[in-house]
PyMOL CGO cylinders between C-alpha atoms (Angstrom):
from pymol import cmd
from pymol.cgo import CYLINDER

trace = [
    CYLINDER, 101.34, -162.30, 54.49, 97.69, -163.31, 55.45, 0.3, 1, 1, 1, 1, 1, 1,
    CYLINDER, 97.69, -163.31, 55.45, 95.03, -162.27, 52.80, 0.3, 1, 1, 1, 1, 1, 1,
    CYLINDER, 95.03, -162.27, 52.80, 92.12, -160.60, 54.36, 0.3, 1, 1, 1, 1, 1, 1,
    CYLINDER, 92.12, -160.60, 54.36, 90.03, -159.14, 51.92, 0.3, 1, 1, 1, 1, 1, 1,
    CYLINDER, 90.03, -159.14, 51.92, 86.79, -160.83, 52.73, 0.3, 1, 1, 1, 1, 1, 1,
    CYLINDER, 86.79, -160.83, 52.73, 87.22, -163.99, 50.78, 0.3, 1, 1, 1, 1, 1, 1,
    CYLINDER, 87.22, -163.99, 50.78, 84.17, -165.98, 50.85, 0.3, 1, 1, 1, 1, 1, 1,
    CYLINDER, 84.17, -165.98, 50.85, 84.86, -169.19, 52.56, 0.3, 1, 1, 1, 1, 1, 1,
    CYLINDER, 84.86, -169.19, 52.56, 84.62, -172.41, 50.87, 0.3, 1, 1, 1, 1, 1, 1,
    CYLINDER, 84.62, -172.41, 50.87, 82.03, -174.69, 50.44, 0.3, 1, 1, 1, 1, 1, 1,
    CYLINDER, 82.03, -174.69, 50.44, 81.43, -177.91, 52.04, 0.3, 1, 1, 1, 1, 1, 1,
    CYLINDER, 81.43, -177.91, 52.04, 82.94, -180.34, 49.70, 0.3, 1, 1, 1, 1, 1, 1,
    CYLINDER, 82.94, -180.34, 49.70, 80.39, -182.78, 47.78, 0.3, 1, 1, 1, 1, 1, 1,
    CYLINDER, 80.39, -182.78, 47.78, 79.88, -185.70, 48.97, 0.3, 1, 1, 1, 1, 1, 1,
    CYLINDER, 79.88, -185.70, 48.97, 81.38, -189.09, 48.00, 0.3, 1, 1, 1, 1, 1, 1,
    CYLINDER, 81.38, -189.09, 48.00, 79.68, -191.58, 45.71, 0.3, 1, 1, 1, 1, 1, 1,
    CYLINDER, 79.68, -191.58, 45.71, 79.40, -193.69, 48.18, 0.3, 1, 1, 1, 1, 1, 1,
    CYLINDER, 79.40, -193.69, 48.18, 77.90, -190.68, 50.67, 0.3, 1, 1, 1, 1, 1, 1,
    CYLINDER, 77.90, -190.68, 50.67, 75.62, -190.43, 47.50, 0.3, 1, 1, 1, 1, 1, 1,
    CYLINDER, 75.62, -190.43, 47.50, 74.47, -193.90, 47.39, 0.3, 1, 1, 1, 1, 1, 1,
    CYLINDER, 74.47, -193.90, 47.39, 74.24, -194.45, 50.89, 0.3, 1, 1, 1, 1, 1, 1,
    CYLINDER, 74.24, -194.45, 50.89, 71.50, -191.25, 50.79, 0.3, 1, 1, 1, 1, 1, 1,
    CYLINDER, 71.50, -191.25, 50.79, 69.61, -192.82, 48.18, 0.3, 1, 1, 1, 1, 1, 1,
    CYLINDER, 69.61, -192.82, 48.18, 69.52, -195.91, 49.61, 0.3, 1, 1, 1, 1, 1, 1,
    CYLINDER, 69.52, -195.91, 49.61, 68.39, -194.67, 52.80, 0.3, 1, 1, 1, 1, 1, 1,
    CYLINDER, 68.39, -194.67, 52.80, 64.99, -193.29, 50.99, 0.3, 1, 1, 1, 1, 1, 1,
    CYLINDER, 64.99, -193.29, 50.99, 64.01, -196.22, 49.50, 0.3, 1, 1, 1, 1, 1, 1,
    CYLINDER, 64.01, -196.22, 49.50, 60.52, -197.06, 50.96, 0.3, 1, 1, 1, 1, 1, 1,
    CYLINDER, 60.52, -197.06, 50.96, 59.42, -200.24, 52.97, 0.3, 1, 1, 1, 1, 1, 1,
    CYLINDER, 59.42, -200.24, 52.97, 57.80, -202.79, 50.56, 0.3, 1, 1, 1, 1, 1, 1,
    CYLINDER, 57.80, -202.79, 50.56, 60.05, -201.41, 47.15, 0.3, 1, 1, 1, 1, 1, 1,
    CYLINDER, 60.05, -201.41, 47.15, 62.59, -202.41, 45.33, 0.3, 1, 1, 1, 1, 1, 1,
    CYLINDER, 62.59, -202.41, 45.33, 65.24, -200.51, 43.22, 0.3, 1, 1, 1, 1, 1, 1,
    CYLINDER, 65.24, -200.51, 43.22, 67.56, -202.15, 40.43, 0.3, 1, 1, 1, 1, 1, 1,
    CYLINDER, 67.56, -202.15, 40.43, 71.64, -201.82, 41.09, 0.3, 1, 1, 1, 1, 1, 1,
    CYLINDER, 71.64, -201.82, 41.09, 71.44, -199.25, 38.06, 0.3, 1, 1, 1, 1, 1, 1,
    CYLINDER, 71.44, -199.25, 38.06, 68.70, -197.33, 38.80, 0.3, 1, 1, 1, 1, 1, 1,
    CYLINDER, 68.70, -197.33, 38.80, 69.73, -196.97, 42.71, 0.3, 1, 1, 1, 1, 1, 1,
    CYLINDER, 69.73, -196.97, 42.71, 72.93, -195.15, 40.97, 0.3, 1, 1, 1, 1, 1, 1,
    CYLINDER, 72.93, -195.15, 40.97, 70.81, -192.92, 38.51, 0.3, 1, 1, 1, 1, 1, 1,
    CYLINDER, 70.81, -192.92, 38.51, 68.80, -191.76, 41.84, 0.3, 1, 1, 1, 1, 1, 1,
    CYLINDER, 68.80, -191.76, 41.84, 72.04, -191.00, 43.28, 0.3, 1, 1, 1, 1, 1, 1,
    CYLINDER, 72.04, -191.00, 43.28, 73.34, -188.89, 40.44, 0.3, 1, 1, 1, 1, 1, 1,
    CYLINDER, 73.34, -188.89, 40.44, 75.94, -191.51, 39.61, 0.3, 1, 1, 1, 1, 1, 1,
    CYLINDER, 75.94, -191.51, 39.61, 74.55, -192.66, 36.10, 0.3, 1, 1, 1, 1, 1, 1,
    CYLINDER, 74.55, -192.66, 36.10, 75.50, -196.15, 34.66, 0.3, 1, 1, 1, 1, 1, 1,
    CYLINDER, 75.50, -196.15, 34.66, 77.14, -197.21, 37.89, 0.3, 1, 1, 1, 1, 1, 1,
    CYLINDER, 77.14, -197.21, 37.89, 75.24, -200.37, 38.78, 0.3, 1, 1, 1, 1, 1, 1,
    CYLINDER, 75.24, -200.37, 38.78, 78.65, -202.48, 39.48, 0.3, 1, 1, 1, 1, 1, 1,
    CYLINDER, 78.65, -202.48, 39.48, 80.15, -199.48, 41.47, 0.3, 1, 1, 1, 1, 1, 1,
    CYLINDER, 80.15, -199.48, 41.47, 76.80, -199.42, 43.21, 0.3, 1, 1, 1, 1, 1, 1,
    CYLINDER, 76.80, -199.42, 43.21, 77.01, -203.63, 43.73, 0.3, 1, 1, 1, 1, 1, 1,
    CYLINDER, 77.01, -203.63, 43.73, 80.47, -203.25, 44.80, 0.3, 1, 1, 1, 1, 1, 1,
    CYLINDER, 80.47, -203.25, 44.80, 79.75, -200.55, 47.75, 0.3, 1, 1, 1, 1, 1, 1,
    CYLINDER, 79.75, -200.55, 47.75, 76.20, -202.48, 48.98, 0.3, 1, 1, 1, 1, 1, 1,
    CYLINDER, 76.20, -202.48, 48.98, 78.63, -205.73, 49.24, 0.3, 1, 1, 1, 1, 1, 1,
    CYLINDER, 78.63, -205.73, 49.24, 81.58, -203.59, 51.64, 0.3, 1, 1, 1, 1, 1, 1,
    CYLINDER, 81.58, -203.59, 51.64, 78.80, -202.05, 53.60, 0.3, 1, 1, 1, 1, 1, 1,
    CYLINDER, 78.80, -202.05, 53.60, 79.48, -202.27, 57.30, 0.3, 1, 1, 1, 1, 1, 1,
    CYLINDER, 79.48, -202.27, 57.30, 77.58, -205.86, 58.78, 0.3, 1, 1, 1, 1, 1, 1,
    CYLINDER, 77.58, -205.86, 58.78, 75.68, -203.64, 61.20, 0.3, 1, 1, 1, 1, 1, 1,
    CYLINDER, 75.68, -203.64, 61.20, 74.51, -200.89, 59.23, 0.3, 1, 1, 1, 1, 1, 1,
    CYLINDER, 74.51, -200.89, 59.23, 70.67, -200.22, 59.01, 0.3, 1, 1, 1, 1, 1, 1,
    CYLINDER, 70.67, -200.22, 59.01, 70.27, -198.59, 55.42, 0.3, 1, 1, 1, 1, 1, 1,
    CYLINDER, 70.27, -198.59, 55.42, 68.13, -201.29, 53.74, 0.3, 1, 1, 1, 1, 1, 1,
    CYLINDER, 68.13, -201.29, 53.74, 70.73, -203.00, 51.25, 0.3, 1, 1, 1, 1, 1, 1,
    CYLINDER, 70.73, -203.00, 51.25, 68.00, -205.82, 50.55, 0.3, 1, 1, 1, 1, 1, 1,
    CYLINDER, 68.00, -205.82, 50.55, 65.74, -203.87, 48.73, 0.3, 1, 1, 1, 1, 1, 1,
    CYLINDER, 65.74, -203.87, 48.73, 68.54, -203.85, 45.64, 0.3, 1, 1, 1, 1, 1, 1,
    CYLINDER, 68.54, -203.85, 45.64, 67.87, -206.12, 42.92, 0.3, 1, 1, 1, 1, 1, 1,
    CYLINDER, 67.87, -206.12, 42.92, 69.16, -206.92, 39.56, 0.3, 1, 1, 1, 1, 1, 1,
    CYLINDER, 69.16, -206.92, 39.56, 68.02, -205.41, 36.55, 0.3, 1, 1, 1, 1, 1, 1,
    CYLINDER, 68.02, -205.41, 36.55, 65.67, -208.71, 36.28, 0.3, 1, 1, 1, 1, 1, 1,
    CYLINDER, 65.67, -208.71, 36.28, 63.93, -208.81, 39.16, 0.3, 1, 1, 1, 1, 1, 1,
    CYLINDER, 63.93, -208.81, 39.16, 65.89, -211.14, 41.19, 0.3, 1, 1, 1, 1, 1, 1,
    CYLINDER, 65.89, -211.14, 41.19, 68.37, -211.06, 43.66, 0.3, 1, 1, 1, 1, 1, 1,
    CYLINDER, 68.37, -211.06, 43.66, 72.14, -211.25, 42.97, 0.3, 1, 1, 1, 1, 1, 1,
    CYLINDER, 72.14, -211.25, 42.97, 73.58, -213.20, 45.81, 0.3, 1, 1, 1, 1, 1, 1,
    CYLINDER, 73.58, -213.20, 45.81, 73.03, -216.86, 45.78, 0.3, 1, 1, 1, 1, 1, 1,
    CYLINDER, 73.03, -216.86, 45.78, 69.47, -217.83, 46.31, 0.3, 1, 1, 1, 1, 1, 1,
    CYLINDER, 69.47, -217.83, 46.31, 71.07, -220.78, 48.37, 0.3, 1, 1, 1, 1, 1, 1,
    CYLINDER, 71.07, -220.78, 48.37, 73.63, -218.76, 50.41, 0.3, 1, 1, 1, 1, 1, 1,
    CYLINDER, 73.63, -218.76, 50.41, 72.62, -217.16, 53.76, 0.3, 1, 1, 1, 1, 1, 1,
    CYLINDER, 72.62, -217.16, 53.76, 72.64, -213.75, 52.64, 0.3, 1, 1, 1, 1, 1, 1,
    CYLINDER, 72.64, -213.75, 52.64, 70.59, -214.57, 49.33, 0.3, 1, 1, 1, 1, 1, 1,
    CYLINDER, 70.59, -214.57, 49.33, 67.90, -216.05, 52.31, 0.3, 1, 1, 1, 1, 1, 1,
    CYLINDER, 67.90, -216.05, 52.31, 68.42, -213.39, 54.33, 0.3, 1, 1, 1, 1, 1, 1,
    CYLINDER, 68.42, -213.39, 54.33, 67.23, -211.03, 51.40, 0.3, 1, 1, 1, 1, 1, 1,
    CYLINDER, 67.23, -211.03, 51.40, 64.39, -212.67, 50.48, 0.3, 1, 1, 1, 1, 1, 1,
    CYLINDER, 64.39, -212.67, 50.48, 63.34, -213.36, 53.99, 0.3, 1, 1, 1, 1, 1, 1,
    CYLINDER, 63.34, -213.36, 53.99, 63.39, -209.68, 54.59, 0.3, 1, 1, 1, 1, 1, 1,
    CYLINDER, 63.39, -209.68, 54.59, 61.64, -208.66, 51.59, 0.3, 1, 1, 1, 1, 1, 1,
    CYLINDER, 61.64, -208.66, 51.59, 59.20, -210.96, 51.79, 0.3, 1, 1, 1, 1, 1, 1,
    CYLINDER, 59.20, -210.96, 51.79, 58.38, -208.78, 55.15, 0.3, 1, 1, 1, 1, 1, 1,
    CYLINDER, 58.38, -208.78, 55.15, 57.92, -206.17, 53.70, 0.3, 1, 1, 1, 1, 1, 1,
    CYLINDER, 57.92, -206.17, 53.70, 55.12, -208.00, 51.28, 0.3, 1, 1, 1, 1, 1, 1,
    CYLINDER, 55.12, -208.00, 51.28, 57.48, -207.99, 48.54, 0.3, 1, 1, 1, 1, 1, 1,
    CYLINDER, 57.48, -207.99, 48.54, 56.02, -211.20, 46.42, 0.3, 1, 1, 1, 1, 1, 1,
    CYLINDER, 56.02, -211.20, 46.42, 58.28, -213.97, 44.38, 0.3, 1, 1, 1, 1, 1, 1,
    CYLINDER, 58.28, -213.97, 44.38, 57.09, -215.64, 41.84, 0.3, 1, 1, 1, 1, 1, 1,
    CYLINDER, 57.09, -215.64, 41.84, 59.93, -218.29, 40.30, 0.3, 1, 1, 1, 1, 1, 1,
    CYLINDER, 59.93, -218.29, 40.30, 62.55, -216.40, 41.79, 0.3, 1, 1, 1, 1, 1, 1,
    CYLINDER, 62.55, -216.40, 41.79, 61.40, -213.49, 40.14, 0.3, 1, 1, 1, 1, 1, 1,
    CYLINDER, 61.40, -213.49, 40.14, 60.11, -209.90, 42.06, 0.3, 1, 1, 1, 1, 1, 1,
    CYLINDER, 60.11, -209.90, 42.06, 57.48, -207.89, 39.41, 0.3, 1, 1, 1, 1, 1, 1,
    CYLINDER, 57.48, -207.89, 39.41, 59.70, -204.68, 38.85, 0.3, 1, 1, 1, 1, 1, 1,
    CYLINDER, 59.70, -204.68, 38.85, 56.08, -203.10, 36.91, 0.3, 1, 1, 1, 1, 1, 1,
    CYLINDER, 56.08, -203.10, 36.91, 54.91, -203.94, 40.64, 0.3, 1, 1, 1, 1, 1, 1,
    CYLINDER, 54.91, -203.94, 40.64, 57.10, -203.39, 43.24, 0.3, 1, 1, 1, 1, 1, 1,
    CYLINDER, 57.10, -203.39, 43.24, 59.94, -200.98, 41.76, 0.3, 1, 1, 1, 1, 1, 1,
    CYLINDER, 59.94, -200.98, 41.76, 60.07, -197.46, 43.74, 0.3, 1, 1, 1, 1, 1, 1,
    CYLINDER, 60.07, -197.46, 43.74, 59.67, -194.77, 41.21, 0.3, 1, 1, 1, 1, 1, 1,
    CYLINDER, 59.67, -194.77, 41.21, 60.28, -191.77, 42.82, 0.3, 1, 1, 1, 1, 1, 1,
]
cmd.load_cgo(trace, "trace")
């Protein structure tokens, strides 16, 4: 028997960590920069920064949320500063007037702080 007594219906479930990072990476402005950890504190998934690495590096290869602009927790960039993708990164930061200096991006400078 069907129960009809005006149940309220369910709420959309939450979204995914991943739906969670994805939306905080999306918001990161052009020209800033945002650690692996602190992309997962804006996300609401605290002390996650290897969860956070781990979903950047299975992102589809077309997607258009702006993966470069995460950096470790010392100012540089994770992948290989000698492999295509570590170029890639820098090339596209660098765009955005992003500044190296020794391998090294100023967090004090160019970390988003929302």
């Amino acid at each position: 028997m069907e129960n009809n007594r005006g149940e309220e219906p369910q709420p959309d479930p939450q979204p995914s960590v991943e739906q969670k990072i994805y939306i905080a990476l999306a918001a990161i402005p052009q020209g800033k920069v945002v650690t692996y950890g602190q992309l997962g504190d804006l996300a609401g998934v605290p002390r996650a920064a290897r969860q956070v690495g781990y979903i950047l590096r299975n992102l589809p290869t077309e997607t258009t949320l702006p993966w470069y602009r995460v950096i470790n927790a010392a100012g540089k960039i994770s992948l290989g500063p000698d492999t295509d993708s570590g170029m890639r990164q820098r090339a596209l930061l660098q765009e955005e007037g992003v500044v190296f200096n020794n391998g090294r991006i100023s967090l004090k400078q160019f970390r988003w702080q929302p």
